[in-house]
C-alpha positions as CSV (number, residue, x, y, z in Angstrom):
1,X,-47.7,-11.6,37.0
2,X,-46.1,-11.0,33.7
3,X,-43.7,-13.7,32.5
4,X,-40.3,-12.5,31.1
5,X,-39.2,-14.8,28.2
6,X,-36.2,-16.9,28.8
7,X,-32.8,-16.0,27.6
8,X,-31.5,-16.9,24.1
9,X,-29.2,-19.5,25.7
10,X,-32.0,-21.2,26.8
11,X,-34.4,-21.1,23.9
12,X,-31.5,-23.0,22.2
13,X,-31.3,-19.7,18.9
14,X,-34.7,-19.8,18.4
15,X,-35.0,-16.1,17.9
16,X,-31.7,-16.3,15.2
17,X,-33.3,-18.9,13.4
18,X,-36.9,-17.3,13.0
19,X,-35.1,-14.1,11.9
20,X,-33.0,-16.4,9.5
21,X,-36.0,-17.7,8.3
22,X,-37.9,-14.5,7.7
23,X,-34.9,-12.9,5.9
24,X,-35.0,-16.2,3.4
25,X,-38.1,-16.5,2.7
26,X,-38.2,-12.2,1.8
27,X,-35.1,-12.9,-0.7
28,X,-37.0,-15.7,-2.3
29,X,-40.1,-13.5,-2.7
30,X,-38.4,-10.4,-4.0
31,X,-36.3,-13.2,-6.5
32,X,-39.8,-14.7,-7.7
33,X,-40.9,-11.0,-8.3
34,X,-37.7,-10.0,-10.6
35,X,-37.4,-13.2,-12.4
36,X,-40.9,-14.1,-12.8
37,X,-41.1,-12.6,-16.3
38,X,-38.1,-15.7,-17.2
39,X,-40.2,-18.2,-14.7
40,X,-43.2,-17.7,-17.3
41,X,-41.5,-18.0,-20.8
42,X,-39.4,-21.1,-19.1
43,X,-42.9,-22.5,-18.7
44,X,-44.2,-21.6,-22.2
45,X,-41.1,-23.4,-23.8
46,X,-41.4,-26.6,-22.0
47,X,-45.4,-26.6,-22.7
48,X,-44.6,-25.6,-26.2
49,X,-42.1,-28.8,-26.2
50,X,-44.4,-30.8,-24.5
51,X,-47.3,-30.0,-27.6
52,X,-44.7,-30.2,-30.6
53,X,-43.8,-33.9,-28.6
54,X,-47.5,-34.8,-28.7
55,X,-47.8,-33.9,-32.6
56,X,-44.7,-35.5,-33.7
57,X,-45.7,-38.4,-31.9
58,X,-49.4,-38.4,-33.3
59,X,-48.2,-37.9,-36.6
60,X,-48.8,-41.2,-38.7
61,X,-45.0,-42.6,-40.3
62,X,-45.7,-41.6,-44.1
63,X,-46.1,-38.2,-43.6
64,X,-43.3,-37.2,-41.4
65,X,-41.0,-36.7,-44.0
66,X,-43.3,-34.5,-45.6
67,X,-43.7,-32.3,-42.3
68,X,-39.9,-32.6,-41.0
69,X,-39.2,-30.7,-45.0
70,X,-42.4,-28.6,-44.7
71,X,-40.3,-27.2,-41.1
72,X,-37.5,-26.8,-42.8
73,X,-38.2,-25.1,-45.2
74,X,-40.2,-22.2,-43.3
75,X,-37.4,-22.2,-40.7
76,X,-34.7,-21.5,-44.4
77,X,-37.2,-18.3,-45.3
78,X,-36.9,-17.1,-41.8
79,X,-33.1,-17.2,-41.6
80,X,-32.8,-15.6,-45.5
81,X,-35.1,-12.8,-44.6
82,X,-34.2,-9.3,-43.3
83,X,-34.2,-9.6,-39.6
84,X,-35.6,-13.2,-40.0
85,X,-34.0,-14.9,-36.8
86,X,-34.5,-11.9,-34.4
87,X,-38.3,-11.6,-35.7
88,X,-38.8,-15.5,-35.1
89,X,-37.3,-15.0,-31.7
90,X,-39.3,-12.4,-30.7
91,X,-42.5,-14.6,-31.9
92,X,-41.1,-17.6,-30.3
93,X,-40.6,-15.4,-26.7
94,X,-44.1,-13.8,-27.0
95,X,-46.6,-17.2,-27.8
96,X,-43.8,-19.1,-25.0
97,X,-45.0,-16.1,-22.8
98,X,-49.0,-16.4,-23.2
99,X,-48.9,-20.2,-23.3
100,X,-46.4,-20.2,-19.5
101,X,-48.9,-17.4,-18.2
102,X,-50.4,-18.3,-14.7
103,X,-54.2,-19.1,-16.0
104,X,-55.9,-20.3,-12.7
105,X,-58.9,-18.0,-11.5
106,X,-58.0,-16.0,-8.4
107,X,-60.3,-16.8,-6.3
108,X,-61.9,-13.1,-5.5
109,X,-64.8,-14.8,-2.6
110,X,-66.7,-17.7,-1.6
111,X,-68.0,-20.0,-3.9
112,X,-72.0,-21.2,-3.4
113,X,-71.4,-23.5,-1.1
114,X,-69.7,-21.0,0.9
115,X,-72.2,-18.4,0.5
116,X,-74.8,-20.6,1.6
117,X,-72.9,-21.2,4.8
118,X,-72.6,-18.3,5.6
119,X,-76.1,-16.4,4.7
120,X,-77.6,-19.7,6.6
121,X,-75.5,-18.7,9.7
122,X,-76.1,-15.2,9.4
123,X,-80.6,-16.0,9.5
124,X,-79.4,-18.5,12.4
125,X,-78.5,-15.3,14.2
126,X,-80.9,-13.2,13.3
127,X,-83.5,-14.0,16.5
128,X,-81.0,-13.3,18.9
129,X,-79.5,-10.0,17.5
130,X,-82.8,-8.2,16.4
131,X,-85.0,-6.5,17.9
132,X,-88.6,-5.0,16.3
133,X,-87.9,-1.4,17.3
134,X,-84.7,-1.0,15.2
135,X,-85.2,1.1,12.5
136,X,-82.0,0.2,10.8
137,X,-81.4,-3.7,12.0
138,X,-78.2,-4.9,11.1
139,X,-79.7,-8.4,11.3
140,X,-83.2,-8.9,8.7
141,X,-84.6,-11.9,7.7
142,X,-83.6,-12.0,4.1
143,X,-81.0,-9.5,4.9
144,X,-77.4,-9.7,3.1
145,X,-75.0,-11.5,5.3
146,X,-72.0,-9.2,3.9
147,X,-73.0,-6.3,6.3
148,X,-72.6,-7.8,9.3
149,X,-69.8,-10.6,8.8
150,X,-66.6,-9.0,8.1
151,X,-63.8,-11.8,7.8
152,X,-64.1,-15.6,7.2
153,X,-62.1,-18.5,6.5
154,X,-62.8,-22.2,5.3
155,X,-61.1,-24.5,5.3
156,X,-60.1,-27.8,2.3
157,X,-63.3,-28.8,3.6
158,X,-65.6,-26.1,3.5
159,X,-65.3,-26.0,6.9
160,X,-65.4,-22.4,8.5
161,X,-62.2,-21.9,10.8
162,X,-62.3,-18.2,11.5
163,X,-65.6,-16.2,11.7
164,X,-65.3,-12.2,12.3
165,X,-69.0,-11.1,12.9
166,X,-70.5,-7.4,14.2
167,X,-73.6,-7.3,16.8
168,X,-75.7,-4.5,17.6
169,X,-74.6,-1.9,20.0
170,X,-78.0,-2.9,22.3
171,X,-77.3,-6.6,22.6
172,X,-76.2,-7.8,26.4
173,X,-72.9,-8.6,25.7
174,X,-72.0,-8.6,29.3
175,X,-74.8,-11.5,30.3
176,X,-72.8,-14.5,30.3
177,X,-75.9,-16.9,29.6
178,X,-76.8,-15.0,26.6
179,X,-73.3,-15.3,25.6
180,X,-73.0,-19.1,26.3
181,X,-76.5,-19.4,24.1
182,X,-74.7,-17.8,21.4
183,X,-71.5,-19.4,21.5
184,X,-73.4,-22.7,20.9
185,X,-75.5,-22.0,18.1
186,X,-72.4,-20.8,16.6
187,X,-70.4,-24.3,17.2
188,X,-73.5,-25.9,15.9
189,X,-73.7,-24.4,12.6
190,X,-69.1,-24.1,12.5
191,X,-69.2,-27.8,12.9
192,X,-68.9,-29.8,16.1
193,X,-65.9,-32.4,16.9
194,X,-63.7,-29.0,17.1
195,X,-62.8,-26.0,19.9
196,X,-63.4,-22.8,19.2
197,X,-62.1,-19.9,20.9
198,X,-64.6,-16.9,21.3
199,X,-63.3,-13.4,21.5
200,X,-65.6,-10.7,22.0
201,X,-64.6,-7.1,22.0
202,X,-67.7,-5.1,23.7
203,X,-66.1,-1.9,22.9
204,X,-66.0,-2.4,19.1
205,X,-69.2,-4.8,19.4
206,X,-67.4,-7.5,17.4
207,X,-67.2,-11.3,18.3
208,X,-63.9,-13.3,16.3
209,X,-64.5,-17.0,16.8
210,X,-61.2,-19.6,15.6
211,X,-60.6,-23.0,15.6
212,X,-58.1,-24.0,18.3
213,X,-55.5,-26.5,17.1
214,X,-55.0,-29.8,19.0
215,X,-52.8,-29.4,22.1
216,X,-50.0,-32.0,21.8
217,X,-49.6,-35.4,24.0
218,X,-46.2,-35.9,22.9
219,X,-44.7,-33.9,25.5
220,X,-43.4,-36.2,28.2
221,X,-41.9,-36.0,31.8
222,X,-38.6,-34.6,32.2
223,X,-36.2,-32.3,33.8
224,X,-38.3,-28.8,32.5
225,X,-36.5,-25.1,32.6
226,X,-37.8,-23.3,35.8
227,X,-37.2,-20.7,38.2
228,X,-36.9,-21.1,41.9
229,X,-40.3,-22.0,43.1
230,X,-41.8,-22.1,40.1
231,X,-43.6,-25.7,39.2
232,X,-44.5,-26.3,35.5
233,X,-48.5,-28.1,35.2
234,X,-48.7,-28.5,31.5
235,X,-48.6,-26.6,28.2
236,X,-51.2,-24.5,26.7
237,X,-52.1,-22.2,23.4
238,X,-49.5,-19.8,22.1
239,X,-49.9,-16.7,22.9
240,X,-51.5,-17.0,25.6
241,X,-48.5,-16.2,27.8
242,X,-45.5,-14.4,27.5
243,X,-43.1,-17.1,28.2
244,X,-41.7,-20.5,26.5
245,X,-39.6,-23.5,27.7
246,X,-37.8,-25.8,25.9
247,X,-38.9,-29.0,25.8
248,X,-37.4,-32.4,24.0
249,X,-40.4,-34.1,22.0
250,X,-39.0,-37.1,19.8
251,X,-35.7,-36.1,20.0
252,X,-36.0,-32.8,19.1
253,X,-35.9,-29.4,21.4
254,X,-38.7,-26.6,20.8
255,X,-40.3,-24.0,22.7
256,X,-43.8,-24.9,24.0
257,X,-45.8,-22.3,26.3
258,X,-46.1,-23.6,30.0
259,X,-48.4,-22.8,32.4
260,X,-46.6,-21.9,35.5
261,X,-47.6,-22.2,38.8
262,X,-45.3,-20.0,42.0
263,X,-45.1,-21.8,45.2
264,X,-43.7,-20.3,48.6
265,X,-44.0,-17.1,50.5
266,X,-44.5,-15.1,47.7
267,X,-47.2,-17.2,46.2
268,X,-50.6,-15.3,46.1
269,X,-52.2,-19.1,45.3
270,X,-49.7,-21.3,47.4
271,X,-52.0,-24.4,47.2
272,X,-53.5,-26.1,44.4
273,X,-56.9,-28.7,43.7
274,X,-57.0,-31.2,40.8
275,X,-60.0,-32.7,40.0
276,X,-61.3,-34.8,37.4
277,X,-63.5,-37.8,35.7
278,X,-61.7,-41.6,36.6
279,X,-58.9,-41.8,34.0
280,X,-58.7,-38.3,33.3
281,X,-54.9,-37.6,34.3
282,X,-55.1,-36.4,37.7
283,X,-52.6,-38.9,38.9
284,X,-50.4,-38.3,36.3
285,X,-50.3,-34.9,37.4
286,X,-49.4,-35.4,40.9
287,X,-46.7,-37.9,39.5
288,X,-45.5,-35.1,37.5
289,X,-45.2,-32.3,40.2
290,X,-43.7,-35.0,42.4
291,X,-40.8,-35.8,40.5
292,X,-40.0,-31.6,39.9
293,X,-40.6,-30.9,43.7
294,X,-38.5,-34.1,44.4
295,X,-35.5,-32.3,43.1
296,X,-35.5,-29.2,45.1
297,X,-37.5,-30.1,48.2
298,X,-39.1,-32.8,50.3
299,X,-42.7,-34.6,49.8
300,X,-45.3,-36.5,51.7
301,X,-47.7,-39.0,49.3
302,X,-50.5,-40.0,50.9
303,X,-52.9,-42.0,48.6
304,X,-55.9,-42.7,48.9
305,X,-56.6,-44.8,46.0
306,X,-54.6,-47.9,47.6
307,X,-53.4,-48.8,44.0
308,X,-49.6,-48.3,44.3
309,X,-49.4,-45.2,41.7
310,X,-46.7,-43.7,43.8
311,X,-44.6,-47.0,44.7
312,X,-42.0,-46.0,42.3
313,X,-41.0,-42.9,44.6
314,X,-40.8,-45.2,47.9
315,X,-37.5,-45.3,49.5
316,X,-36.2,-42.5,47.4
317,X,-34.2,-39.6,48.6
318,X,-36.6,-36.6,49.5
319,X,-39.4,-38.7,49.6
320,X,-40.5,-38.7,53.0
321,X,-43.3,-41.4,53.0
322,X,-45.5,-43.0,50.5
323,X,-49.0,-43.4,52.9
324,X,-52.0,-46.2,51.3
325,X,-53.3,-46.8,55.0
326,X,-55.6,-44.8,57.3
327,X,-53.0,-45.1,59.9
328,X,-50.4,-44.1,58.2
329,X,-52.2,-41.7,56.4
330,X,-53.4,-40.1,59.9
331,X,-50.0,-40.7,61.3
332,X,-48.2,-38.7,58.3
333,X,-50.5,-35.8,58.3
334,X,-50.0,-35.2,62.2
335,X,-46.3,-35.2,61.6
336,X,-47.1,-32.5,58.6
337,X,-49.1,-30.0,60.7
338,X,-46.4,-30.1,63.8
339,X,-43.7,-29.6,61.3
340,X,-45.6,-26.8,59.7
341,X,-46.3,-25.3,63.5
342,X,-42.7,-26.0,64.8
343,X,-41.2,-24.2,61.3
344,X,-43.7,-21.0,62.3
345,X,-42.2,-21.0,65.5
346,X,-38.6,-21.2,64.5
347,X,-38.8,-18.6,61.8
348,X,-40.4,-16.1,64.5
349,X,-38.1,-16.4,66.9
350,X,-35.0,-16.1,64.4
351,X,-37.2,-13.0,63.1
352,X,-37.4,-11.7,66.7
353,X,-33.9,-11.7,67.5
354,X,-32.8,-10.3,64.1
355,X,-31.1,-13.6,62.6
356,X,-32.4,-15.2,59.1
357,X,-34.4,-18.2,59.2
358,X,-33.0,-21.4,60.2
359,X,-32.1,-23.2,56.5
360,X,-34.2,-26.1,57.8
361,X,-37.3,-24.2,57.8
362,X,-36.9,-23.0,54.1
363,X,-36.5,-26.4,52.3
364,X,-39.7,-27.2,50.6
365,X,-42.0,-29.6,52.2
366,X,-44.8,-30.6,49.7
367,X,-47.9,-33.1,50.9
368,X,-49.5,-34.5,48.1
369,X,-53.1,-36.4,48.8
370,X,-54.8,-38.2,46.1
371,X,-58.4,-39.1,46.6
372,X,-58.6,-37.7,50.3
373,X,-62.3,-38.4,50.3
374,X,-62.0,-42.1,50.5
375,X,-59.9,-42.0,53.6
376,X,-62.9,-39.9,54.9
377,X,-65.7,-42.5,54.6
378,X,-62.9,-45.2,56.0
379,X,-62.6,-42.8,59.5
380,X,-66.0,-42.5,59.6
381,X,-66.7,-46.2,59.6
382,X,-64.0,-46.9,62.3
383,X,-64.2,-43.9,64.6
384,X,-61.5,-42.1,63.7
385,X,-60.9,-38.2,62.9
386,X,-61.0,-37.5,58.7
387,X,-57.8,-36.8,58.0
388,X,-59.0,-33.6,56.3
389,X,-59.1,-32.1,59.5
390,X,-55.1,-32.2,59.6
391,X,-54.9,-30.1,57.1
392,X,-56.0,-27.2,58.2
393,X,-52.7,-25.8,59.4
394,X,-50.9,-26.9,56.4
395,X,-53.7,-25.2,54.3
396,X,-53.9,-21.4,56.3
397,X,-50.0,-21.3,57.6
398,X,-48.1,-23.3,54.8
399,X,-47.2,-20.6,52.8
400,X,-45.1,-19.0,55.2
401,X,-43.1,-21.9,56.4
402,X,-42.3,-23.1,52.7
403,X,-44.9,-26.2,52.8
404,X,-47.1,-26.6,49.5
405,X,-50.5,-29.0,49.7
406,X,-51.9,-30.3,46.5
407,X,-55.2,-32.4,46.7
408,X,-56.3,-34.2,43.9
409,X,-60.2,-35.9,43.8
410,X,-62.7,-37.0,41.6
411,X,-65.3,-34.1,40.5
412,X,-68.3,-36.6,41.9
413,X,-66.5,-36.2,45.1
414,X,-66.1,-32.4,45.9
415,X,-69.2,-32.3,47.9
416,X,-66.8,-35.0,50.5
417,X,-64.0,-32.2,50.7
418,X,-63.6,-30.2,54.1
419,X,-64.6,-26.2,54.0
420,X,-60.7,-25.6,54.8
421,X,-59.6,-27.4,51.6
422,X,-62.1,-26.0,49.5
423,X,-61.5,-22.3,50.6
424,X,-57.6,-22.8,50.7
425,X,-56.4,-24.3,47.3
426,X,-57.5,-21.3,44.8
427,X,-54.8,-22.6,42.2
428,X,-57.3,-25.2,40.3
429,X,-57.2,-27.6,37.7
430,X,-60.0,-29.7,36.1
431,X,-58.7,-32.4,33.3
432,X,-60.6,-34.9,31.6
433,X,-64.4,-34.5,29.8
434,X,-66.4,-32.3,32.2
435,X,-69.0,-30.3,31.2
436,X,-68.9,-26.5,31.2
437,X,-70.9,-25.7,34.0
438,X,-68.8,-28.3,35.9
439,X,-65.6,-26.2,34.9
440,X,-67.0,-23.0,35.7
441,X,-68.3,-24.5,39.3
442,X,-64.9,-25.7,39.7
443,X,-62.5,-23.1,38.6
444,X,-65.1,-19.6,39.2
445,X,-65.1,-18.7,35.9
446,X,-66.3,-20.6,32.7
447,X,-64.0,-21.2,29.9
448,X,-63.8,-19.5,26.9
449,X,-63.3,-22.6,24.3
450,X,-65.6,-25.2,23.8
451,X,-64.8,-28.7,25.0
452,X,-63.0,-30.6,22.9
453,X,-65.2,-34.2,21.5
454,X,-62.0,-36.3,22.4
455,X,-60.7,-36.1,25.5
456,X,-56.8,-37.4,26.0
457,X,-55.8,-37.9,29.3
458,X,-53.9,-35.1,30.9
459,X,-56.1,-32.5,28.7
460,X,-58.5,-30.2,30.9
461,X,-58.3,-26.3,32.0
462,X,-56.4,-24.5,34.7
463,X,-56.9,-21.1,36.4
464,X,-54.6,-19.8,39.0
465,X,-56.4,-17.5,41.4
466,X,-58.5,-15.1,39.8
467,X,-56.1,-15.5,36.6
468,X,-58.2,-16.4,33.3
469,X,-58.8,-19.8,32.0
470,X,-56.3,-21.5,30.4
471,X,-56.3,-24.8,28.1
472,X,-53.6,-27.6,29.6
473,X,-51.9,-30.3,29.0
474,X,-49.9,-32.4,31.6
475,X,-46.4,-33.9,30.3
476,X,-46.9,-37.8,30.0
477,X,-46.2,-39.0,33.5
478,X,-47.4,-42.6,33.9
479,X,-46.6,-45.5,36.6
480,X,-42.8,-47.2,34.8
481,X,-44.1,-50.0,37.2
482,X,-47.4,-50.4,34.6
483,X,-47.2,-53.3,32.2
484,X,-49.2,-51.0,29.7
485,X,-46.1,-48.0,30.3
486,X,-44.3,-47.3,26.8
487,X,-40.7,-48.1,27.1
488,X,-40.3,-44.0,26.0
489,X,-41.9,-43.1,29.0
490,X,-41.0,-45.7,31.5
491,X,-37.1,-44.5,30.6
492,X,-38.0,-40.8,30.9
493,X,-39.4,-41.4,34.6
494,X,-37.0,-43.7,35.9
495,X,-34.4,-41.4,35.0
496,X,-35.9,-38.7,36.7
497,X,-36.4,-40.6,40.4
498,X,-33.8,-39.7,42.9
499,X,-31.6,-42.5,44.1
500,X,-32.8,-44.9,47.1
501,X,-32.4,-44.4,51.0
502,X,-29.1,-46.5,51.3
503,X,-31.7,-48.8,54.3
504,X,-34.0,-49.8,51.8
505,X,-31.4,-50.1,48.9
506,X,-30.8,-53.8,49.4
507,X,-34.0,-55.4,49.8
508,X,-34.7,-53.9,46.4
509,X,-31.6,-54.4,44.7
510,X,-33.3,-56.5,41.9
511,X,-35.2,-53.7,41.2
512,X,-32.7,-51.0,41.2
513,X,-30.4,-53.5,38.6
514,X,-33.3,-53.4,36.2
515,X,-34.1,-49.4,36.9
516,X,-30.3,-48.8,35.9
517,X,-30.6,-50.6,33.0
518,X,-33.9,-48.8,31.4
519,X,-33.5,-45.5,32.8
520,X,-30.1,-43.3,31.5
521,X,-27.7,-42.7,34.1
522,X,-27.8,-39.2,35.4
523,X,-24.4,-37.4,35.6
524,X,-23.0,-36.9,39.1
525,X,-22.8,-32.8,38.1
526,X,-26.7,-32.9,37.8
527,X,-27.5,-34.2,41.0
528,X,-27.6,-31.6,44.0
529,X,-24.5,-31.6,46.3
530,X,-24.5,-32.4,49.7
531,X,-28.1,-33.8,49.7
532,X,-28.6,-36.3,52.2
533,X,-31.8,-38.7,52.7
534,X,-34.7,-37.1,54.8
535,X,-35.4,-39.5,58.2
536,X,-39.1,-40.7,58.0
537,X,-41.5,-38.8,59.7
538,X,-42.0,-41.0,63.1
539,X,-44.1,-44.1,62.1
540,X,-44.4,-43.6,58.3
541,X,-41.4,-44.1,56.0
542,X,-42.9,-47.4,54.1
543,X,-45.6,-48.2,52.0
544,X,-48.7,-49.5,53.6
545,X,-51.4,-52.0,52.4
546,X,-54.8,-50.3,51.9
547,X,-57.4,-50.9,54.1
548,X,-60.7,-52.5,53.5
């Protein structure tokens, strides 16, 4: 779906101050143009000045008096002779205007360094774009590497960062293994450590491969510009979509492209997978879309980890239960599918009789497992149904009765997830260092950058359906409760929990007194009016000890 930029209110002028920008920078082109002709005499004087300095300074003490009257004497004939001064002037503006001209070569192609480059990279090619029965190859060995590269840039370097190359109208352009073969013999002679996007045309036969700057970590959690049921995953490239948000990085506000995901009945991928390496973000990111789903709806953690990444949302309002246990997780999950059934049933029979769907019934309901596979092995070694198998009406019917599941794992553990879960969540995202073929197993369709040779957490690829393949990057959205949490961060997520169920206010008032004191207040006009706190769910409601 095609996304509409935001309004100028929200973008905070950014289109007045581009066009600003572009209008100054014309008027101090066309200025340099009129008044270059003064800019290079200017120069000539003061390099003229700068040599008569040197002499006068070089020139030993006994013969400057000798000089100094030799000066004046040629400066008298010049101002006794018919049009003396204005001659002299004349000569004066005409060597100040050959010394002050601009002198450096303009550099009209590469140098031989560059040209080795580039001829090496074009013979590099050559096997896989020739063939024996052309009788006009646009790749020979020993051909000229001018007819079939048409743009390229280095960089300080000498390191190529754009390449522009034509192919043959007969190569398979279409085969996505000889494309991959390609794509790496061309990072291989670019220069590893970088990503490279690859752009082929098949209609024009030409392939355009850039170097992709760094996506930024500075980004961190925080109260993001959105749409009703619209959830924000991360940034990604610009230009790559047609929308921007803006965000506050150090203090300052700029627009960074998001990739958006659409929840709810009119969602075509209501349910989403994360999956990635230990330590490659995936928590983070359930963190993140807790705290914007938090705001607007109501959410059931169950973790699977049994490390207490979620603690900090225990007891809050909306947060229904924060689940480390079998039990609880089993318990919790039950509730979930008769909620999603009993929310089915309401909204028919309002739809039946011709009245609108009961308000409780549209209020968001997200469930949020992290590592689900562990609870599987657990149920298997005590008896007890996976709680996978709980999902399944969640999973087929949630979009419908306004209830989102996201499932996050470890990519070692995909084979553990049920059929249901597999088939259900077509919104995917893979983070951390995974290898292409992993990516493309994951997501359906491989990506068209290279990986990147450092790997910050948060940083992977999304695809939303059968969307294309974007680059992301998760806002910074880590446990306050860590030791090893920066104070910037631990103040951005404390300040964007919700207040605490007034029952299990007090026993953490300790906690509370030093959460006021790092996180900024939140005005009273920014919270929602009239919310109240959801009752637990039955037996869950409290954090329970992990098992084994």
């Amino acid at each position: 779906m095609a996304r509409r930029p935001l309004p100028r209110i929200l973008t905070s002028g950014s289109a007045q101050i581009a066009r600003s920008r572009e209008l100054a920078r014309t008027a101090a082109d066309s200025a340099t143009d009129v008044l270059h002709p003064l800019i290079t005499v200017s120069r000539g004087l003061r390099m003229l000045a700068a040599t008569a300095r040197q002499k006068w300074a070089g020139t030993p003490k006994d013969r400057r008096g000798p000089a100094l009257f030799v000066v004046a004497a040629c400066v008298l004939v010049v101002a006794l002779i018919p049009y003396g001064p204005l001659l002299g002037l004349i000569a004066l503006m005409g060597v100040a205007g050959w010394k002050g001209r601009d002198t450096a070569p303009v550099p009209t192609g590469p140098d031989d360094t560059e040209v080795k480059r580039l001829q090496s990279l074009y013979e590099a090619l050559v096997p896989y774009f020739a063939v024996p029965e052309d009788p006009n190859p646009l790749y020979a060995h020993g051909g000229a590497w001018g007819a079939a590269i048409d743009d390229h840039a280095f960089d300080t370097g000498g390191r190529l960062t754009r390449l522009q190359l034509r192919y043959p109208p007969y190569f398979p352009d279409s085969d996505p293994d000889v494309r991959a073969r390609i794509e790496q013999l061309l990072q291989a002679k670019c220069g590893r450590g970088r990503e490279y996007l690859f752009e082929w045309e098949e209609e024009a036969n030409q392939l355009t491969v850039s170097v992709l700057p760094a996506l930024s970590t500075a980004i961190a959690a925080q109260t993001f510009v959105t749409a009703p049921g619209e959830t924000l995953l991360g940034f990604t490239d610009d230009g790559v979509v047609r929308r921007t948000v803006p965000v506050m990085v150090d203090g300052e506000s700029r627009d960074e492209p998001p990739v958006l995901w659409r929840t709810g009945p009119r969602s075509t991928e209501p349910h989403l997978l994360v999956t990635g390496p230990p330590g490659s973000g995936a928590t983070s990111l359930l963190r993140s879309l807790a705290l914007q789903a938090v705001q607007h709806g109501e959410i059931l953690i169950v973790e699977g980890g049994g490390t207490g990444e979620f603690s900090c949302l225990a007891g809050r309002n909306g947060v229904l239960a924060v689940e480390c246990g079998l039990a609880g997780a089993l318990a919790g999950l039950e509730w979930a599918a008769s909620e999603t059934e009993r929310r089915l049933i309401a909204a028919n029979r309002a739809g039946q009789s011709g009245r609108p769907a009961p308000e409780d019934t549209k209020r968001p309901l997200w469930i949020l497992l992290d590592r689900p596979s562990v609870f599987g092995h657990l149920a298997a070694a005590e008896g007890r149904p996976d709680p996978q198998e709980l999902l399944q009406v969640p999973l087929r019917h949630g979009r419908s009765a306004h209830v989102t599941v996201v499932v996050a794992d470890q990519l070692d553990s995909l084979d553990t997830l049920s059929e249901t879960v597999l088939t259900c969540t077509r919104a995917r995202v893979v983070l951390g260092a995974a290898a292409p073929a992993q990516v493309e197993a994951v997501l359906g369709a491989p990506p068209r950058t290279t990986p990147p040779a450092d790997v910050p957490p948060g940083r992977g690829y999304a695809r939303l359906g059968t969307g294309p393949v974007l680059r992301l990057q998760v806002p910074a959205t880590p446990d306050p409760y860590n030791d090893g949490t920066s104070e910037a961060h631990r103040r951005a997520v404390l300040g964007l929990l919700p207040e605490r169920h007034p029952a299990v206010a007090a026993p953490d008032e300790n906690r509370d007194a030093v959460e006021r004191t790092a996180a900024p207040s939140v005005p009273d006009q920014e919270r929602e009016p009239g919310r109240a706190p959801a009752p637990a769910p039955g037996p869950v409601g409290a954090v329970v000890p992990a098992e084994g």
